[in-house]
SEPAKE-991988 format. One record per residue: x, y, z of N, C-alpha, C in turn. Coordinates in steps of 0.001 Angstrom, whole numbers, padded with zeros to 6 digits, always signed. Atoms other than C-alpha are relative to their C-alpha. Layout:
N
XYZXYZXYZ...
// end
This chain:
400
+000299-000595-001310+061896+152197+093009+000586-000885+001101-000657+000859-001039+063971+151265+095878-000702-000704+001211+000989+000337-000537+062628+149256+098486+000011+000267+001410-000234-001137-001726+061560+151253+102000+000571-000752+001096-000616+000113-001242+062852+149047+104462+001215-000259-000099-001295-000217-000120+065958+148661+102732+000587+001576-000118-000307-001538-000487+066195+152645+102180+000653+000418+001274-000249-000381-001262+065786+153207+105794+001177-000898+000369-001009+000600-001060+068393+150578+106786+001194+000844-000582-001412-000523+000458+071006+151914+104501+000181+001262+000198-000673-001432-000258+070600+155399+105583+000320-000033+001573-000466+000254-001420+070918+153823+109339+001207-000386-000157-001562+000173+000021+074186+152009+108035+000954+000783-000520-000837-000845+000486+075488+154914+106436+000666+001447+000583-000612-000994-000884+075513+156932+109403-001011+001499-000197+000686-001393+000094+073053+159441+107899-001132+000347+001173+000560-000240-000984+071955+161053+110895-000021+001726+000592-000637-001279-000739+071142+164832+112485-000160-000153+000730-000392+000464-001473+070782+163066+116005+001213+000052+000162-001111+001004-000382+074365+162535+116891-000012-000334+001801+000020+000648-001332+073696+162122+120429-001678+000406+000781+001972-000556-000313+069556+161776+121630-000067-000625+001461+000159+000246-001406+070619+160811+125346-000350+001390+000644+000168-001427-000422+070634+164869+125650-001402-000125-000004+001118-000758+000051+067256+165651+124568-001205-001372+000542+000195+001088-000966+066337+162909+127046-000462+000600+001578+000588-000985-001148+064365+164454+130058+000769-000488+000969-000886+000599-000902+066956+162173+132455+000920+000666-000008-001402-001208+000664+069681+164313+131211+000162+001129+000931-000482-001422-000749+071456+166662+133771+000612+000483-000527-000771-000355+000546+072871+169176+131974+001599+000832+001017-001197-000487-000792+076510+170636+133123-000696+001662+000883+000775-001198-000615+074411+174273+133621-001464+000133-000348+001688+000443-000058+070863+174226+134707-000190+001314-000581+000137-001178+000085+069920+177557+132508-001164+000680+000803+001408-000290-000701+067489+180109+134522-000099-000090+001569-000460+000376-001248+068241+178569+137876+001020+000148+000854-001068+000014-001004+070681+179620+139624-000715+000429+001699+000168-000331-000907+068892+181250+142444-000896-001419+000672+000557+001084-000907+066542+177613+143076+000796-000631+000511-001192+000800-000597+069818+175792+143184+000919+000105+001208-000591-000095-001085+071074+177632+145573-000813+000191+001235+000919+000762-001033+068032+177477+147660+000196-001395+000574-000095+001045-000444+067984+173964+147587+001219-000397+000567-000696+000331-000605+071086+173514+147935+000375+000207+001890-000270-000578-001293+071099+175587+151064-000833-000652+001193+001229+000811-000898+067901+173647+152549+000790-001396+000260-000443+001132-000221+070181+170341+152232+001566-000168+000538-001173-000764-000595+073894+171903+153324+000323-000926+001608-000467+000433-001735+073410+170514+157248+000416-001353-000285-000802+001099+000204+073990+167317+155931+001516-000157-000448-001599-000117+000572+077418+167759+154824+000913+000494+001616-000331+000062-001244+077644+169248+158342-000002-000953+000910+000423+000977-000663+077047+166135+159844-000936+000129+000942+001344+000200-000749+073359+166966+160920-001339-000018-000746+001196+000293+000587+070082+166345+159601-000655+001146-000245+000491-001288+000117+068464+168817+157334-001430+000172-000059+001341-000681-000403+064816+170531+157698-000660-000922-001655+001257+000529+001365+061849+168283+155412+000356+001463-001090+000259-001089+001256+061708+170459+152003-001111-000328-001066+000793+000154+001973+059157+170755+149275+000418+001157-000730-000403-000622+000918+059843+171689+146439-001370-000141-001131+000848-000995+000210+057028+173506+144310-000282+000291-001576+000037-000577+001459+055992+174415+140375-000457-000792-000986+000664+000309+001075+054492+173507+137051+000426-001086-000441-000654+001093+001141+055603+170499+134618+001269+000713-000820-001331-000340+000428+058770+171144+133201+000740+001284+000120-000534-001572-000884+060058+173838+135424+001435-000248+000665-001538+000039-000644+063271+172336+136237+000105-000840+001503-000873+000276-001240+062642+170722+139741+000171-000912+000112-000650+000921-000288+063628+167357+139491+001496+000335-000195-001493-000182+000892+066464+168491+137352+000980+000633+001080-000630-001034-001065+067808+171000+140134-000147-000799+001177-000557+000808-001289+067304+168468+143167+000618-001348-000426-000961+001048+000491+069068+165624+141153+000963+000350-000268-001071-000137+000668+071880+167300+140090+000866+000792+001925+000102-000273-001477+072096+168642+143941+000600-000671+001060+000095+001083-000460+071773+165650+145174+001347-001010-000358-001334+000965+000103+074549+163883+142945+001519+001267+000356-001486-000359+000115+077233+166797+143510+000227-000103+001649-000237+000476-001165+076531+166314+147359+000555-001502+000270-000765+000834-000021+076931+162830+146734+001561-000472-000055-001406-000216+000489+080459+163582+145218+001001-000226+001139-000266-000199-001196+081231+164798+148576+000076-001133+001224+000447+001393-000461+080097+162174+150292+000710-000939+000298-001264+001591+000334+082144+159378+149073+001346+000372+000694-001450-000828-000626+085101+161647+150858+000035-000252+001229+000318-000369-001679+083364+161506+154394-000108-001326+000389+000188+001040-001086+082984+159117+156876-001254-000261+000914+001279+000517-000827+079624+159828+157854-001030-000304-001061+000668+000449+000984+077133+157587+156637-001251+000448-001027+000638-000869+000317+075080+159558+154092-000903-001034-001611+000531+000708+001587+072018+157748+151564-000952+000998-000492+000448-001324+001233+070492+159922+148673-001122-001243-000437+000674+000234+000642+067315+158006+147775-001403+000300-000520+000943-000695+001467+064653+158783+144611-000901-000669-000099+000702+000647+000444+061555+157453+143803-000973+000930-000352+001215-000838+000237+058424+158565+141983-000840-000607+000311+001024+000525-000841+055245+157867+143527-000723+000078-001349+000713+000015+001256+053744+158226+140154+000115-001302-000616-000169+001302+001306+055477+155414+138419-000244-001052+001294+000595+001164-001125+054828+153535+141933-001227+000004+000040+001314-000171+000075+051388+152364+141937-000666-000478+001113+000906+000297-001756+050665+151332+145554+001300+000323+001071-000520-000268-001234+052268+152319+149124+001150-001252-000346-000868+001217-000317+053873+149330+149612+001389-000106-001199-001364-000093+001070+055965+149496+145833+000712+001399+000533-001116-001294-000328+057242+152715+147199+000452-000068+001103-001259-000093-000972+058468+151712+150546+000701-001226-000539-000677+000818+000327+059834+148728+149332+001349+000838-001406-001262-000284+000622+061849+150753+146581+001044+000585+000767-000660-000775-000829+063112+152762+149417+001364-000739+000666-001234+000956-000910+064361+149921+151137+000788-000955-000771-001575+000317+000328+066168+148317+148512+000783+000958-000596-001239-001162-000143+067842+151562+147914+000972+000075+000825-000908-000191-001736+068998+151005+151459+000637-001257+000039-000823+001219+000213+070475+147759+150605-001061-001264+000541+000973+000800-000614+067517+145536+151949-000515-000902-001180+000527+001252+000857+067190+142202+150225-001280-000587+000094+001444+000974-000177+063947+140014+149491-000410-000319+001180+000405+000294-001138+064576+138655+152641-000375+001118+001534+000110-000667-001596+064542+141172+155238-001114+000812-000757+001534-000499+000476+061605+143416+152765-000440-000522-000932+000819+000571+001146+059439+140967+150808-000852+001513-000587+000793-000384+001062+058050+142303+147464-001312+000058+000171+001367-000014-000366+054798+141590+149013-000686-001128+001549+000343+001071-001601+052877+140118+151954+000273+001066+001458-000008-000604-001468+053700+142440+155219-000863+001346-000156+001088-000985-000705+051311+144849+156619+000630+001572-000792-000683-001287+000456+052391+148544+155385+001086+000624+001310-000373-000375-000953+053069+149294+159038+001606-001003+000534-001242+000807-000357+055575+146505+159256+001149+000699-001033-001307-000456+001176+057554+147502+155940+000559+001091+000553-000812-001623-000394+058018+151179+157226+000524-000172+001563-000457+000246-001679+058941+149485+161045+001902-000328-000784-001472+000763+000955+061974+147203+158726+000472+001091-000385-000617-000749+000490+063042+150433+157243+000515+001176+000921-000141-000948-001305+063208+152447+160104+001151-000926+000539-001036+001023-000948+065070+149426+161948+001431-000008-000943-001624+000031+000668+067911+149539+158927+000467+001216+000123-000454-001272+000039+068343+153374+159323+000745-000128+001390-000334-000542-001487+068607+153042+163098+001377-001149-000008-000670+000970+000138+070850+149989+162660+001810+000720-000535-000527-000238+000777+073015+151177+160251+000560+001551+000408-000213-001589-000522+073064+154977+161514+000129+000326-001029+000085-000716+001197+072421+155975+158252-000647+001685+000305+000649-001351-000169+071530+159741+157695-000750+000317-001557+001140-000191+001801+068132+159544+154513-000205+000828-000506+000485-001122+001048+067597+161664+152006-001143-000598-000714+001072+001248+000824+064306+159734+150516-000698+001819-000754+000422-000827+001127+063272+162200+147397-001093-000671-000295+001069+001012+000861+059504+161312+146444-000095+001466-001066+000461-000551+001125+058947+162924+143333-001470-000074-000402+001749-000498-000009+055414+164194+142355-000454-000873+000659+000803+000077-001756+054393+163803+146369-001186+000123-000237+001330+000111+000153+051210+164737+144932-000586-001114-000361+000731+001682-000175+050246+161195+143736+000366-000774+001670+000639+000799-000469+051110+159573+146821-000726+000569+001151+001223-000821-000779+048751+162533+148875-000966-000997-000847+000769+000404+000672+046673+160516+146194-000713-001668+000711-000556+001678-000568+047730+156567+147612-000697+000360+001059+000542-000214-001314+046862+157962+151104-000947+000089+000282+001422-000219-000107+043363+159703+150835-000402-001330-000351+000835+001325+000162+042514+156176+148903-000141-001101+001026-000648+001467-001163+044029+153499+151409-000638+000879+001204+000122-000413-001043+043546+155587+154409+001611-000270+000819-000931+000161-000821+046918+154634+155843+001502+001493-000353-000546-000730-000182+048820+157488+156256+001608+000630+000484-001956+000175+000015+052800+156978+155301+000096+001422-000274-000205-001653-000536+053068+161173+154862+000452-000005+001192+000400-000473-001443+052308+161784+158821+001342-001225+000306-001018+000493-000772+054741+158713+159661+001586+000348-000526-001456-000372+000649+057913+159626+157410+000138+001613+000658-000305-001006-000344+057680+163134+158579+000099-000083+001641-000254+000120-001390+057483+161994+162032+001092-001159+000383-001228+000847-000231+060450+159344+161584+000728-000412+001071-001193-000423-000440+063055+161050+163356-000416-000096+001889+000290+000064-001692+061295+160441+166834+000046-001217-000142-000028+001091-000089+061329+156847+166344+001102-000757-000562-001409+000627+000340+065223+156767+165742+001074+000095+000333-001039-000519-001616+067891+156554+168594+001404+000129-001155-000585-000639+000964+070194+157005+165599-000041-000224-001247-000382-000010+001845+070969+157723+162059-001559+001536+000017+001273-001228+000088+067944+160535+160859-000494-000871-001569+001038+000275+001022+065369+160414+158076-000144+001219-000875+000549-001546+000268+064467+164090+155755-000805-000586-001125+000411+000287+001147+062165+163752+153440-000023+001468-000974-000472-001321+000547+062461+166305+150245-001586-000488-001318+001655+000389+000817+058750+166438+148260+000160+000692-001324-000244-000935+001627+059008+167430+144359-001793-000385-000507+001327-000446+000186+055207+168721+143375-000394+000717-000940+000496-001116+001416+053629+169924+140146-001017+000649+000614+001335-000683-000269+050586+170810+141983+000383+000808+001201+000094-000609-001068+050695+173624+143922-000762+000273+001132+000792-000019-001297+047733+173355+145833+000063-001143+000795-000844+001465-000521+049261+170057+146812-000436-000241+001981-000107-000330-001350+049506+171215+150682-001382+000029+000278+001443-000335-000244+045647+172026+151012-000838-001807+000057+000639+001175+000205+044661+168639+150649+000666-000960+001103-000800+001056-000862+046971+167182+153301-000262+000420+001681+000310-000345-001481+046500+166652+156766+000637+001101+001295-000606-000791-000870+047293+169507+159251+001389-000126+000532-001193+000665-000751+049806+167574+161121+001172+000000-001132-001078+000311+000476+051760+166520+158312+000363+001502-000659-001304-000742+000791+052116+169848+156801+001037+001254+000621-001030-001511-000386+053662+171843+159474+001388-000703+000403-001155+000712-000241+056314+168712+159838+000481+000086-001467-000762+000057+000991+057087+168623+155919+000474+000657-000701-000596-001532+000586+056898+172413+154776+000661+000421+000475-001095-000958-000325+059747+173062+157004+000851+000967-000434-000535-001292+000616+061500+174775+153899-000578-000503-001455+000736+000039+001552+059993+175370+150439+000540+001195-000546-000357-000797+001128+061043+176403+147336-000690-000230-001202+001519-000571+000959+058713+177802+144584+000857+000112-001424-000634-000342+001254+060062+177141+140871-000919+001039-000929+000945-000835+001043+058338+179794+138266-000174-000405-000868-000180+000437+001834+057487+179079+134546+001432+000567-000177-001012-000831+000946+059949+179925+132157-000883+000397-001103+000610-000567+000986+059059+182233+129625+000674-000482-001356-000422+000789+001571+059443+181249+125445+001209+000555+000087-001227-000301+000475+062652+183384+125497+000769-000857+000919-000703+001085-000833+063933+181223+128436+000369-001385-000585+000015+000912+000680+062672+178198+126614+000989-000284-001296-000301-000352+001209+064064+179451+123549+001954-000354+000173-001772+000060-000726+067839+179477+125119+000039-001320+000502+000099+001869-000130+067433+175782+126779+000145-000476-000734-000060+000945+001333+066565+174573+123251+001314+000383-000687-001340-000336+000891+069553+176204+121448+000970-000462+000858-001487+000609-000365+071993+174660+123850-000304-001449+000108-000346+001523+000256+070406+171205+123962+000163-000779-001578+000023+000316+001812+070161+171720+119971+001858-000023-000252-001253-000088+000428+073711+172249+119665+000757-001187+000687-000797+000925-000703+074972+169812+121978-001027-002051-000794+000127+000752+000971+072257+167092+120178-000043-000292-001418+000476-000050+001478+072199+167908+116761+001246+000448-000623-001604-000328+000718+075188+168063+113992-000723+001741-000424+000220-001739+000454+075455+172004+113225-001041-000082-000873+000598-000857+000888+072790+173954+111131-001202-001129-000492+000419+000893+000905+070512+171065+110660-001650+000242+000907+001515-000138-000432+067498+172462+112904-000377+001817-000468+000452-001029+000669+065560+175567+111215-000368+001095+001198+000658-000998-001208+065294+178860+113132-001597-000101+000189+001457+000186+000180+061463+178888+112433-000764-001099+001257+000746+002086-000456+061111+174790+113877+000620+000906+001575-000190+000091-001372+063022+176130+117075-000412+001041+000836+000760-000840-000125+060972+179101+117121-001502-000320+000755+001262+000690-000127+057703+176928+116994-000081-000780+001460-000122+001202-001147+058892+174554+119626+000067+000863+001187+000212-000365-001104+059896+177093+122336-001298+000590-000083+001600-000428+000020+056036+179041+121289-000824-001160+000752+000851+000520-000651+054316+176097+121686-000003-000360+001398-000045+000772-001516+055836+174827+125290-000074+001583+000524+000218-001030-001009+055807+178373+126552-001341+000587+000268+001316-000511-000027+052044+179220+125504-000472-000915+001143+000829+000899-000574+051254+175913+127866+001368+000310+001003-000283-000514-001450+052792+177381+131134+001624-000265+000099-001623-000374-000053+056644+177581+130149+000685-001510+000440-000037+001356-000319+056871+173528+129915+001652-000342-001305-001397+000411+000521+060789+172935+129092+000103-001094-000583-000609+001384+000690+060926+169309+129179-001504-000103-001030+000894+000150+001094+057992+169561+126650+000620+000457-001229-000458-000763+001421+059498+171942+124235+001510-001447-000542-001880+000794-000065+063161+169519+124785-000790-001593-000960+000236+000925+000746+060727+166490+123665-000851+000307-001358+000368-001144+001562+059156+168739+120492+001061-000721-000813-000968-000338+001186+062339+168895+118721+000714-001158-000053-000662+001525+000102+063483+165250+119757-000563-000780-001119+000761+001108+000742+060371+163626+117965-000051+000412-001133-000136-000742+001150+060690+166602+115528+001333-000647-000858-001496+000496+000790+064168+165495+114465+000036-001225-000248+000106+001391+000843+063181+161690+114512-001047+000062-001220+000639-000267+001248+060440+162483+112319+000552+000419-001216-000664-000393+001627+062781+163926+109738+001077-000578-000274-000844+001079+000620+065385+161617+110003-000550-001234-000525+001032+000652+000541+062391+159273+109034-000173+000104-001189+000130-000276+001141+061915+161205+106180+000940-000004-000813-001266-000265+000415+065311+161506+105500+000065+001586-000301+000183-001534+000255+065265+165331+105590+001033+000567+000728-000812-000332-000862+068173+167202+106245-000062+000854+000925-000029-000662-000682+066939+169574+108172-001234+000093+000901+001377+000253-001034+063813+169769+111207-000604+001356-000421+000404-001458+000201+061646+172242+110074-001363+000294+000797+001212+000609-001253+058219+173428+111699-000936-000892-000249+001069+001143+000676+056144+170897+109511+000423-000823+001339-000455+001332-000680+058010+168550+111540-000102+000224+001213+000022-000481-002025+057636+170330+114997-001661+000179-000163+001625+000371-000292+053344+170343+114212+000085-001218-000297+000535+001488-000080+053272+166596+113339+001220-000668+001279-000753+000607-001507+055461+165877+116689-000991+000128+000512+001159-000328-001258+052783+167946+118772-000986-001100-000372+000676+000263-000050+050310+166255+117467-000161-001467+000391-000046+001555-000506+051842+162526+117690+000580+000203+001730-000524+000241-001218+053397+163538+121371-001922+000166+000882+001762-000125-000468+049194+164694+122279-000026-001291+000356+000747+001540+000420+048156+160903+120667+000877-000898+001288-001183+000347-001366+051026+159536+123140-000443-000680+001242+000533-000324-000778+049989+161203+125522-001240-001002+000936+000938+000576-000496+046502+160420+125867-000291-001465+000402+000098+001491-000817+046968+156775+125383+000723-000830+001137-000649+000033-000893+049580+156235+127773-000788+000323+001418+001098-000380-001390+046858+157719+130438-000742-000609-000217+001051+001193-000131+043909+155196+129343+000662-001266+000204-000009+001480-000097+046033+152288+129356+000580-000177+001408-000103-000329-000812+047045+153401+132671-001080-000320+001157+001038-000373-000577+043776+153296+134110-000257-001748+000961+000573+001650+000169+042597+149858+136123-001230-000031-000272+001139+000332+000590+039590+147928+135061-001476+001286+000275+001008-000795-000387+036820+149799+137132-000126+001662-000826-000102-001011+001067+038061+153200+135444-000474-000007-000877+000158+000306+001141+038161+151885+132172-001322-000257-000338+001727-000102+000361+034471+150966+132659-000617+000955+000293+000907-001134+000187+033434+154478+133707+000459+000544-001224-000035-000919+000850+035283+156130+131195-000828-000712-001551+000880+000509+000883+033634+153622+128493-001216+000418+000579+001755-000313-000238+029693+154601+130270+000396+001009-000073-000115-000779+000362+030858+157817+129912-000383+000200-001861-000268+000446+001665+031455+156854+125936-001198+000118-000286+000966+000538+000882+028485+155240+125282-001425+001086+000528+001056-000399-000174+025767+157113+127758+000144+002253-000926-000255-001334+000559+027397+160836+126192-000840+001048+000546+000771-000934-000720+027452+163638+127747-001100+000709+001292+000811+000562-001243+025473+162759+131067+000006+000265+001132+000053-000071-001167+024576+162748+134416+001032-000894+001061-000009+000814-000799+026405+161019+137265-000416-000874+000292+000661+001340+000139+023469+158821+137630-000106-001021-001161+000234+000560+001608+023161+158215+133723+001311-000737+000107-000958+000861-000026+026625+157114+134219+000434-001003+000373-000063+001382-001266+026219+154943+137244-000686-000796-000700+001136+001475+000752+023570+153039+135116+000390-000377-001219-000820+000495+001148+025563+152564+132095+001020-000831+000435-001296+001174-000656+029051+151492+134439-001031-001556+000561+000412+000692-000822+026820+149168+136129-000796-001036-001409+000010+000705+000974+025355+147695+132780+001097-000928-000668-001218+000861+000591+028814+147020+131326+000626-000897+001020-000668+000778-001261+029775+145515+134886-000976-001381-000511+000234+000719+000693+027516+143059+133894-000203-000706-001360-000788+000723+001130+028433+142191+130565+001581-000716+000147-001059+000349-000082+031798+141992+131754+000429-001265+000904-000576+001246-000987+030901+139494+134664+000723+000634+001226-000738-000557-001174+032314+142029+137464-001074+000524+000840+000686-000762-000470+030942+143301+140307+000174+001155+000563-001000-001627+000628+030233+146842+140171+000378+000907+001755+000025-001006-001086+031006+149409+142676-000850+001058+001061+001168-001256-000278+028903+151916+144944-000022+001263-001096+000373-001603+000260+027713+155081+143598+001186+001182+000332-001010-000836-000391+029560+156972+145716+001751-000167-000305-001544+000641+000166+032784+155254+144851+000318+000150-001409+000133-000397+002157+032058+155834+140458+000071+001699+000543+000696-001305+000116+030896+159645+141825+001624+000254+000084-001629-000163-000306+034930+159692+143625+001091-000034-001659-001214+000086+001204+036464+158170+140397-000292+001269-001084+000324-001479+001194+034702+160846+138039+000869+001183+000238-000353-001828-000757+036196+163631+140187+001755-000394-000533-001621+000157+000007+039990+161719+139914+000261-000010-001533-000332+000087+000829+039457+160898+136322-000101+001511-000800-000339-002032+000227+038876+165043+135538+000996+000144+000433-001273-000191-000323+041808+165534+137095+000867-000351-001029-001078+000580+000975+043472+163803+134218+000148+000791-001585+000328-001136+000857+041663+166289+131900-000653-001172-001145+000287+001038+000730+040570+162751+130112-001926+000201-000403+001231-000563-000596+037116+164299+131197-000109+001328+000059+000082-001162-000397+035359+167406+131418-001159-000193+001228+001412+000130-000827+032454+168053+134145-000766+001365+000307+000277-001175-000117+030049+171064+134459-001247-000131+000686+000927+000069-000720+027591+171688+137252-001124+000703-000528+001214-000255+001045+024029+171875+135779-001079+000401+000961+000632-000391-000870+021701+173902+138218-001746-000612-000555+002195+000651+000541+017444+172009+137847-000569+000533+000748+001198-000933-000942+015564+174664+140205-000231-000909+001453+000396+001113-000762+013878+172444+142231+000694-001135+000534-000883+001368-000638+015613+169649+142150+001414+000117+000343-001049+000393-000065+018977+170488+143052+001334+000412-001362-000726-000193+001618+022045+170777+141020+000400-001983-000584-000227+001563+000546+023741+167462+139031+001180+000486-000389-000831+000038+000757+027133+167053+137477-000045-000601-001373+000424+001064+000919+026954+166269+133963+001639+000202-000813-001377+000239+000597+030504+164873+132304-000272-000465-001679+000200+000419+002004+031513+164514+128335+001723-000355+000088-001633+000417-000131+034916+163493+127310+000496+001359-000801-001012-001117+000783+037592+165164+125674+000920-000083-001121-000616+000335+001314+038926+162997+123677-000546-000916-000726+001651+000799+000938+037254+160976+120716-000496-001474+000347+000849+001111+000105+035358+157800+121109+001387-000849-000849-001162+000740+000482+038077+156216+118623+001108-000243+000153-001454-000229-000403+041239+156980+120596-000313-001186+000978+000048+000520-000778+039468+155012+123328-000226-001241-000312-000094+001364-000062+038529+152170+121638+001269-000655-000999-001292+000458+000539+042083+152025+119762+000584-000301+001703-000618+000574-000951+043356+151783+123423-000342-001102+000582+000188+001151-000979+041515+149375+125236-000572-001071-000886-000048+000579+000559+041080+147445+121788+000945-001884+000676-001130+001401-000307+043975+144589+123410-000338-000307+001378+000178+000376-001473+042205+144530+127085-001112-001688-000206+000342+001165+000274+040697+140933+126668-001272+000227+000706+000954-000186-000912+038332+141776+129350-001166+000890-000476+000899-000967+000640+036570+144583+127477-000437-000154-001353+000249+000553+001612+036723+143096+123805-001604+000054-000135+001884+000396+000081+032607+142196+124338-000523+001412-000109+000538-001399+000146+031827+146092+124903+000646+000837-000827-000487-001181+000715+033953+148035+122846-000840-000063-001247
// end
């Protein structure tokens, strides 16, 4: 019997592979034709057009579900304007950030500004006021006579940054352009949540919805066409099973027509069977993807979490199934085991509401006559997922 880790190497040195290229089925990946889209593209494009005119174009959000195409369609937008660009003479910057993978105000104007060429020295990594950083970035636009394109990608986290902090970078980026004797500012908002706008302050949203565009699901036969051209372009001929690519667009289309879901299906599907050494992806191999992209998933969102979290969603754990208060008196137990001190009430009641949001949680209002109603929360996912995650937090070792 041969021995498995030399197996696997020699079928890595032998080239045996039905990946031949897995940068495609890579959610970064612009493809040459966005399928499905033609009419957003030419929205957007049309919302961003005055710049090429040499004038500043109208704020935009942009609108729709999880893997609906709209990063994909304002990045690919974005770089063929760039193209252009490099031709002209007027000064034109294209910059991206996600407020998601940024985890405070400050990391997201600071990425902004070294997009804009702004070294350590003129925007420290840390230390100035928020109000100063976004003064410095303003002062290189006006300086410079630059004309911004600043892309935040799911805008809905930092509506998130804002309500927490209270300082309110929305309301000043959309109001920029008055505090800049030249160059301009646009900001362009990419949003899974559609009720996104409802939650934001008056002011800012009749300065940032200047033009919006609304992506739709795609339906499984949509899905179904996406996958067969990123299958052909990643995969050597005939080596993924009608059935497996059947399964893969079903499952991402039953969960609201989620592309780059189905696109990472058949990725983990196809490493899984080049694992096995199997020549072909079949749907065995597209249900034990879902189920390891789920596991992923979930832990990637607890280890995510900071400390205070991590100790409601553990009193969650342990008090099961519970009240708000039952919970507050469990977090507030483990706060002392842990040596921390704990939080208000009202401030655990806030995180409960953000950590549902994550779906990590459920919560269901429990009407008592007399007394009022209560929220009482349970989880959603098992007791053992959670203490495989926060198993390596040094800080929590004593309670798990």
């Amino acid at each position: 019997m041969s021995d498995p880790i030399d197996r696997l190497l020699d079928a890595a040195e032998s080239g045996k592979s039905i990946i031949k290229n897995r940068d495609i089925l890579h959610f970064t990946y612009i493809p040459n034709t966005i399928q499905h889209r033609n009419s957003e593209q030419e929205q957007v494009t049309q919302s961003l057009l005055p710049i090429l005119k040499h004038s500043r174009p109208s704020n935009l959000l942009v609108y729709g579900k999880p893997g609906t195409g709209k990063t994909l369609v304002v990045k690919k937008v974005l770089n063929k304007i760039q193209e252009r660009v490099e031709k002209s003479k007027f000064p034109i910057k294209l910059i991206y950030a996600n407020s998601k993978e940024e985890t405070t105000l400050y990391g997201l104007l600071v990425s902004f500004g070294r997009q804009l060429g702004m070294n350590d020295k003129e925007l420290p990594g840390t230390g100035l006021a928020i109000s100063e950083v976004f003064k410095r970035i303003l002062n290189n636009i006006d300086e410079s006579k630059i004309n911004a394109i600043f892309v935040i990608d799911e805008i809905d986290y930092l509506a998130q940054l804002v309500s927490k902090t209270g300082k309110d970078i929305l309301y000043q980026l959309t109001r920029a352009n008055e505090r800049l004797k030249q160059g301009s500012l646009t900001l362009v908002g990419i949003s899974n949540d559609l009720t996104f706008k409802e939650k934001l302050d008056p002011r800012v949203i009749s300065s940032l919805g200047e033009e919006e565009v609304v992506f739709t699901n795609y339906n499984v036969e949509q899905i179904k066409k996406i996958l067969e051209e990123r299958i052909d372009e990643a995969f050597i001929p005939n080596s993924v099973e009608d059935p497996a690519l059947n399964l893969c667009a079903a499952l991402a289309g039953g969960e609201h027509g989620d592309a780059r879901r189905a696109i990472d299906l058949i990725r983990v599907a196809g490493e899984i069977a080049e694992r096995q050494q199997s020549e072909k992806v079949s749907q065995d191999h597209v249900r034990e993807a879902s189920l390891k992209i789920e596991e992923n998933k979930e832990e990637t969102s607890l280890k995510s979490y900071p400390l205070h979290e991590k100790l409601v969603i553990l009193a969650i754990m342990k008090a099961g199934g519970s009240s708000t208060g039952e919970i507050y008196s469990s977090y507030k137990g483990l706060c002392k085991i842990v040596g921390r001190d704990e939080l208000t009430q009202r401030r655990i009641t806030q995180m409960l509401s953000e950590i549902e949001l994550s779906g990590i949680i459920s919560g269901r209002l429990i009407h008592q006559g007399i007394h009022g109603r209560t929220k009482k929360y349970k989880l959603t996912i098992s007791s053992e997922m959670i203490k495989k995650t926060f198993k390596d937090d040094l800080t929590l070792q004593d309670i798990i």
